[in-house]
N, C-alpha and C positions, 0 to 999 in steps of 0.2 A: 151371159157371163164370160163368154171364151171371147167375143168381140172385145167385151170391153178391156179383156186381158189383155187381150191380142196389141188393142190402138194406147193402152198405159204402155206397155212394154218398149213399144215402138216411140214413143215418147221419151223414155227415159232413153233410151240408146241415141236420138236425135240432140238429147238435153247434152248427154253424155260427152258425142263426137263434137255439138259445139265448145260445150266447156275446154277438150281439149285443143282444139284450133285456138282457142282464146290463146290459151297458154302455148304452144306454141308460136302462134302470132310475139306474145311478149320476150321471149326470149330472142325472136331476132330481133326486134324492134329496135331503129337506132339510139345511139347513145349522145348524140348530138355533138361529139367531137368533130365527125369531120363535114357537118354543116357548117360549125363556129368555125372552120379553117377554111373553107372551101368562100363560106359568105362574106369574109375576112378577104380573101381573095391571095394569101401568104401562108408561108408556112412559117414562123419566127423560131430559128434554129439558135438553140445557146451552145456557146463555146467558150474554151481557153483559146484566147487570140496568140497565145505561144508556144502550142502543142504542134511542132515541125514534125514530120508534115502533114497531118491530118486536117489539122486550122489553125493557119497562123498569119504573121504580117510579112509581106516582101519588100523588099528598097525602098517600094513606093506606098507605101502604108497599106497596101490593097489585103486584104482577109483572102487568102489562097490554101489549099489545098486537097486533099485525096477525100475527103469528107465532105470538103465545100465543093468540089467538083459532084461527088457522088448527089449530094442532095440537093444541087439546083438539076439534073437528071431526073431525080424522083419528081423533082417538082414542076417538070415539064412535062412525065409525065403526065401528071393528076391535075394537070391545068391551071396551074396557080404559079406565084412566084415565089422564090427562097431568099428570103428575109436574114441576114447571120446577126446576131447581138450578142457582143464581147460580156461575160458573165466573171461573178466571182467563184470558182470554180469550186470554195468549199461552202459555199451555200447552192448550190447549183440545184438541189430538191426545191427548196422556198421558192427559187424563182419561176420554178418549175410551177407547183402548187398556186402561188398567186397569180398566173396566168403572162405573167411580164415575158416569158418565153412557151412555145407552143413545143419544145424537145429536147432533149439534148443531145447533142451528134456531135465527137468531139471525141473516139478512141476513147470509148464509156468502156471498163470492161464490164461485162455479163456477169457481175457475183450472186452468189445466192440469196444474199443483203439487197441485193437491189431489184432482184427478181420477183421478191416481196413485197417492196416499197413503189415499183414503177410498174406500170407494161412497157413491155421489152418487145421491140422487134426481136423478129431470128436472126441469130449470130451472122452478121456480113465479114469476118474476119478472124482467122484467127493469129492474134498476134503471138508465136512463139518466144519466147527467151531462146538464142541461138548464140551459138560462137563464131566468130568470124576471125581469118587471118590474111595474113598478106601473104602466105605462101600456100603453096595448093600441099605440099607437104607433108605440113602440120594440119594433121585432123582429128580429131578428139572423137574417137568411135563410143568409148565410155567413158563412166565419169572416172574411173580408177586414172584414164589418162589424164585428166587433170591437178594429178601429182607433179607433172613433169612437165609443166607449162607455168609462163608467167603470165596472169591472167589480169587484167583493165576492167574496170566496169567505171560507172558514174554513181556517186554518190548520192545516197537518198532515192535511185531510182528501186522503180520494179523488178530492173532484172536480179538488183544486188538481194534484194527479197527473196527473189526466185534462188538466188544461189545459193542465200542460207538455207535454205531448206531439203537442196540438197544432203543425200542420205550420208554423203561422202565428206562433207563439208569440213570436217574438223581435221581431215586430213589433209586439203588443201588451201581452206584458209588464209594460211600463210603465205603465200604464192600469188597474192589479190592485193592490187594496187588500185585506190578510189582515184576518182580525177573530179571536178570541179562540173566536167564536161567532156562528153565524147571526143570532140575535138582534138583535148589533148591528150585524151589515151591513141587516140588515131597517130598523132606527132610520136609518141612513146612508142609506142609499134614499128613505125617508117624509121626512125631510130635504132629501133634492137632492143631495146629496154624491155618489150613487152612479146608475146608471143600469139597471144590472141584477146580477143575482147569478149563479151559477156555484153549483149546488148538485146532492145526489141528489136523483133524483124522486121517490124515498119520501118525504121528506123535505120536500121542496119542497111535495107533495101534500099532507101532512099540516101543514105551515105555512098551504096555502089554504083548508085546508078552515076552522082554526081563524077564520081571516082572512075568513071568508064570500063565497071565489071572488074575492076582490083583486087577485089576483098572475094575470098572463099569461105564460104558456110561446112561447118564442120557437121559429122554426121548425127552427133550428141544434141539434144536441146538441152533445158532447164523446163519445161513443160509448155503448155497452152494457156493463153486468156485471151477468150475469145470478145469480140467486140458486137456491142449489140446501141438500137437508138433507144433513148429513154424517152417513156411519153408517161402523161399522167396517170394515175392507176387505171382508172375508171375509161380512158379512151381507148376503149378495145377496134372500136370500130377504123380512129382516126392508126393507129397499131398495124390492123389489116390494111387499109389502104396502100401504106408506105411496104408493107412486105411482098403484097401483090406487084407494086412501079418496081422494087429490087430483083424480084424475079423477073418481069418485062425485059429491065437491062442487062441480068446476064444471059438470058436468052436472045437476046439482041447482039448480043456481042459489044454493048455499051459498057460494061462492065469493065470489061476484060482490058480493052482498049482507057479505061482511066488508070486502071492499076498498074497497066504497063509504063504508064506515063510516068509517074512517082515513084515505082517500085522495079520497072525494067521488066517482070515478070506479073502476071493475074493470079493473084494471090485473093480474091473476091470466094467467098461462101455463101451459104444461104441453107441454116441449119438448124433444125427445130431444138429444142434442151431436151 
């Protein structure tokens, strides 16, 4: 009877540890994203072909920038080639979902709405709402100082979002002139009209750099929105891949050297939610 106990027991504890290797086994088990990308031999990245400078057109119709650099890197990488396809950017889930693009890379911000809805690489970015002036001077340490400045932003943008909600907002308000385009708050500024602007730091960085370092960043922001790639929910595995090549490059100092290129400074992250 004690044999026979002895060789059930032993049974069940061998039934046991298989059972659970099974199931560990299933939990890594691939999810076939990044075979179907890898087998494919591309990575098909969706963008706004007008989003300067992350991904956009230059003189020569060519699709360039800080995004499109970043992601044929990843995809040098991982051994494959980077595919870019101009999207409708307010269906950009759909196209995602029917498979017509394998990501979207394109200064996606990271919301909690899409956190949901996609897998998210970690945040490579975080794009600040920042102030910028042409005089080193004028710098906006709080937002109370923004009583006493005349402040430009771009209409319908994010940062102008970002300023209403500003806790101070209803006090300065008044003092905020919309423009068509950066552009020509930039002209309104070099003028005198204006005292500082309200823009993104992508943006703002890539206006200084063209500017050969003219523009001064004030100490004040409007907050963070951090950028992150959107991949389809379920491809966790094709997800890891690209966050592991992003780490490669800024430990390589790949990174650092594309951001400088666009941005003047390596403004790159690489940060879990």
């Amino acid at each position: 009877m004690k044999k026979r106990t002895l060789l059930g027991l032993m049974t069940a504890v061998l039934v046991c540890c298989t059972m659970m290797l099974a199931g560990c086994g299933s939990q890594t088990a691939s999810d076939g994203s990044w075979k179907y990308v890898k087998d494919n031999g591309e990575l098909i990245v969706g963008l706004d072909d007008t989003f300067a400078p992350m991904g956009f057109k230059d003189n020569n119709g060519k699709i360039v920038g800080f995004d499109v650099d970043m992601a044929k890197a990843v995809c040098k990488e991982l051994g494959i080639k980077a595919t870019f396809k101009p999207i409708n950017w307010d269906s950009k889930e759909m196209s995602l979902k029917s498979k017509d693009i394998d990501c979207i890379w394109n200064g996606l911000s990271a919301t909690k709405e899409r956190q949901e809805k996609m897998s998210l690489s970690k945040k490579y970015l975080n794009n600040k709402i920042i102030i910028m002036s042409l005089k080193k001077s004028v710098n906006v340490k709080t937002n109370s100082d923004l009583e006493n400045v005349k402040i430009g932003t771009q209409k319908d943008s994010s940062a102008l979002e970002a300023i209403k909600k500003d806790s101070l907002y209803d006090k300065f308000k008044d003092n905020i002139t919309e423009y068509d385009s950066y552009d020509d708050a930039l002209l309104d500024m070099k003028a005198g009209r204006l005292d500082v602007i309200a823009v993104d730091q992508v943006l703002g960085n890539y206006k200084n750099q063209k500017m050969n370092g003219k523009l001064y960043t004030s100490d004040y922001n409007f907050g963070s929105d951090y950028y992150a790639i959107g991949f389809r929910k379920d491809d966790k595995e094709l997800t890891n891949k690209v966050n592991d090549a992003l780490q490669t490059l800024i430990d390589d100092g790949t990174a650092a050297k594309i951001s400088k290129k666009w941005f003047g400074k390596d403004i790159v992250i690489l940060e879990d939610y």
